[in-house]
C-alpha positions in Angstrom: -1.8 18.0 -14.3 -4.2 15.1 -13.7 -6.6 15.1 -10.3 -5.3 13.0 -7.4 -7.6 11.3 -5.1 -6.5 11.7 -1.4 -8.2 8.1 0.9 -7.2 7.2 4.3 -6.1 3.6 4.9 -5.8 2.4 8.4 -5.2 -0.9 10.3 -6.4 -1.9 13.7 -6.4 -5.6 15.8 -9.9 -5.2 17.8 -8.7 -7.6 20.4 -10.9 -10.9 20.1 -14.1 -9.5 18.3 -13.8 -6.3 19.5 -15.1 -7.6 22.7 -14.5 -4.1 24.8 -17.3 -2.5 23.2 -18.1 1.2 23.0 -14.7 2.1 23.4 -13.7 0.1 20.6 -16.3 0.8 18.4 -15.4 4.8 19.2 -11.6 4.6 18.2 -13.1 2.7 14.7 -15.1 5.5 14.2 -12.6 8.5 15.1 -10.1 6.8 12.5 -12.8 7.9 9.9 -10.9 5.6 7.2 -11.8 4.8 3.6 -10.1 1.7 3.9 -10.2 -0.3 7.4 -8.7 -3.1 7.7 -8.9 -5.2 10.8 -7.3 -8.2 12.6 -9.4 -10.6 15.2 -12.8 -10.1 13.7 -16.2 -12.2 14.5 -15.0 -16.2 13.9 -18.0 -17.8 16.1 -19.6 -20.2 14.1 -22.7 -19.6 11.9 -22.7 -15.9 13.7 -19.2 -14.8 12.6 -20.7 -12.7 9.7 -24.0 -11.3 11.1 -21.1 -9.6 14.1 -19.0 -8.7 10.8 -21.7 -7.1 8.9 -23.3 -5.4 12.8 -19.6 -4.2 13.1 -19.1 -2.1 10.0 -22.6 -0.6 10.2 -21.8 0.4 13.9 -18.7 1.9 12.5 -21.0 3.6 9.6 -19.2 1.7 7.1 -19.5 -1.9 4.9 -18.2 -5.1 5.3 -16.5 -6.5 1.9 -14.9 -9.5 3.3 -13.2 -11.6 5.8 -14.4 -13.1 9.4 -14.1 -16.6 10.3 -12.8 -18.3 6.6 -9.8 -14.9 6.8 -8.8 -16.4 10.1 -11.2 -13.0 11.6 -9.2 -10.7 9.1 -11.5 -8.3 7.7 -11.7 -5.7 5.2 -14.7 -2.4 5.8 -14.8 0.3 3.5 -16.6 3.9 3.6 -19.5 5.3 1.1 -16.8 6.7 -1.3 -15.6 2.9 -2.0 -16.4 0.8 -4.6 -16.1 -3.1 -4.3 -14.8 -4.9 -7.7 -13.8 -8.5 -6.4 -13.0 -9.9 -3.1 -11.6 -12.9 -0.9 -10.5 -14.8 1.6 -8.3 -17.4 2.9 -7.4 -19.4 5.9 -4.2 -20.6 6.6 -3.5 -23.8 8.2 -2.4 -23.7 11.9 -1.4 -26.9 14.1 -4.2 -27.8 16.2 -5.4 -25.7 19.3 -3.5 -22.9 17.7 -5.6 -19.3 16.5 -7.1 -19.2 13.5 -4.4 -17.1 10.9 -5.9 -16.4 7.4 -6.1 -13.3 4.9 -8.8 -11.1 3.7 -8.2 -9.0 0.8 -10.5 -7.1 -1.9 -10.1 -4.7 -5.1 -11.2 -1.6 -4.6 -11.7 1.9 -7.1 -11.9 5.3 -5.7 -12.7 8.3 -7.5 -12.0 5.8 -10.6 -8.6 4.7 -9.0 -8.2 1.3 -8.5 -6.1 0.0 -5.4 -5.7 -3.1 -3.7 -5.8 -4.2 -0.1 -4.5 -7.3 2.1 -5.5 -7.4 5.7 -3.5 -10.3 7.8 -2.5 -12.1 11.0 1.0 -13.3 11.2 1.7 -16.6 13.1 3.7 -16.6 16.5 5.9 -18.7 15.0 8.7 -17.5 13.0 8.5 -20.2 10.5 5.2 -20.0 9.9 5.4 -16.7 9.4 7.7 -16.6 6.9 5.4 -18.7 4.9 2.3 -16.6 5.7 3.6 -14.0 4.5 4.8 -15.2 1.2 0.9 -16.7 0.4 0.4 -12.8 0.9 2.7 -11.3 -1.4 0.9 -13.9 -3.7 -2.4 -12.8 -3.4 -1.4 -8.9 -3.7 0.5 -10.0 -6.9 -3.3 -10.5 -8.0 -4.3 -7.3 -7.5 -4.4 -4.0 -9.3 -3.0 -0.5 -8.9 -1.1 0.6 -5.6 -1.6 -2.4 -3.0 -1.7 -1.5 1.0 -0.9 -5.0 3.0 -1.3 -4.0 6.4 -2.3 -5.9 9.8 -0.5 -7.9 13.1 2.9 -9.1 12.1 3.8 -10.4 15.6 7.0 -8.9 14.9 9.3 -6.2 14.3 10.4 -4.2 11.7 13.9 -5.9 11.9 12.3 -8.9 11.7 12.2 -11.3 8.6 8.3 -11.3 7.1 8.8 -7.3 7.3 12.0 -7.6 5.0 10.1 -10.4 2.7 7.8 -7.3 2.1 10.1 -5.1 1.4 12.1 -7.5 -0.9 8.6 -7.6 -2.7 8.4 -4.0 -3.4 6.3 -3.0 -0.3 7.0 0.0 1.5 7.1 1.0 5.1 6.5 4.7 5.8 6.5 4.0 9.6 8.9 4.6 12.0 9.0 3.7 16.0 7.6 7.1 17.0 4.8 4.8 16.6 4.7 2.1 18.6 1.6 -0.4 18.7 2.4 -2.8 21.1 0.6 -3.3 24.5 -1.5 -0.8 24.0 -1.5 0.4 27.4 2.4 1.2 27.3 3.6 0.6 23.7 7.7 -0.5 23.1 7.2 -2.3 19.8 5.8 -1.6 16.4 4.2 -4.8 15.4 1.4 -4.0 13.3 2.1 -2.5 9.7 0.6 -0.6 7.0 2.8 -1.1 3.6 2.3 0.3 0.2 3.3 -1.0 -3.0 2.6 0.9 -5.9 4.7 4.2 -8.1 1.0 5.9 -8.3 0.5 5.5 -4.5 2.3 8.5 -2.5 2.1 8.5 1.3 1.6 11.8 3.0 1.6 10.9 6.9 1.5 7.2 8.0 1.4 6.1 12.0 0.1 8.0 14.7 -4.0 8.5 13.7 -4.0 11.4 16.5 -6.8 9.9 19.0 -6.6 10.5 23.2 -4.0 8.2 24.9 -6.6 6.9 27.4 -8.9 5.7 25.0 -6.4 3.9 22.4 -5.2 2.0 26.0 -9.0 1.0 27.0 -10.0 0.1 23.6 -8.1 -3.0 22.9 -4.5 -4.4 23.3 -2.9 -2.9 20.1 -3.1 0.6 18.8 -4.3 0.9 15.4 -2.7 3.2 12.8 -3.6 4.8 9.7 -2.2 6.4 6.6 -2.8 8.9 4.0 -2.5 8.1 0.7 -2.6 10.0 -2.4 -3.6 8.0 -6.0 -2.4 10.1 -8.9 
């Protein structure tokens, strides 16, 4: 039987920059993931990746990617990460409207490779829906199991969840997890889906940290998964 390689992926929107501080920089921390992926990074201009890179090493990890040309998607990753390519992309939004992009990046563990694709959905239905499909694009290009996590600004039920699924992704979740408002959440709008048959997912949601400080942190709850690479 061969050795499996156990990482922790998790998924967190850090409300504008992370602009609430300790607290936020605490909860980042706690998670303790190999993989982090976040949504609303540093976009100010000609500062947006000094505050990415000052982020990760506040949260003792390293930036790989993302920031203002992901649309402030970014992609950290702990000291037992390698880094083999990475990238991002912004997607066009109407004027006055946030900044939506991807950030993504090919990572080996232990000698395992897996892909990951951190992203922030439209408000829009429609442009959703064609968001998400320049995702599933850019996971196509990546190898091993894939995690595409982030803010979908909508439900499970909804329809750039079930493009996902229709493109092999996986949601381990379920609505004993809820994300959204943090302070009371009723909805699960922020996902963390696997693709991949050497990917199994031992616990996925709930990343066990105090109530009060997930609700003073920022406006979504982040959650994380445990993944096993065979």
């Amino acid at each position: 039987i061969g050795r499996v390689t156990r990482i922790r992926v998790a998924t967190y929107n850090i409300l504008m920059g992370g602009r609430r501080g300790a607290v936020v920089h605490d909860v980042v921390r706690r998670l303790d993931a190999d993989v982090q992926l976040v949504n609303e990074s540093p976009k100010q201009p000609l500062l947006w990746k000094r505050r990415c890179r000052a982020l990760a090493e506040r949260w003792q990890m390293r930036y790989v990617a993302g920031g203002r040309p992901a649309g402030s998607n970014m992609v950290v990753v702990g000291p037992r990460v390698a880094v083999k390519s990475s990238g991002a992309e912004r997607l066009k939004q109407p004027l006055f409207q946030p900044r939506r992009g991807i950030a993504w990046a090919q990572l080996r563990v232990e000698g395992r490779l897996i892909g990951a694709v951190s992203c922030h959905l439209s408000l829009d239905r429609e442009r959703r829906l064609r968001e998400v499909q320049r995702v599933i694009e850019v996971a196509s290009t990546l190898r091993g199991p894939v995690v595409v996590a982030g803010d979908l600004n909508e439900p499970p039920r909804g329809p750039s969840w079930q493009r996902l699924r229709d493109a092999g992704f996986v949601d381990h979740g379920d609505n004993t997890w809820e994300t959204f408002p943090a302070e009371d959440p009723r909805t699960r709008i922020d996902a963390l889906l696997v693709r991949g048959t050497t990917a199994t997912v031992l616990s996925h949601g709930d990343p066990g940290l105090p109530d009060q400080l997930l609700r003073a942190a920022s406006d979504h709850r982040p959650l994380s998964a445990e993944i096993e690479l065979l």
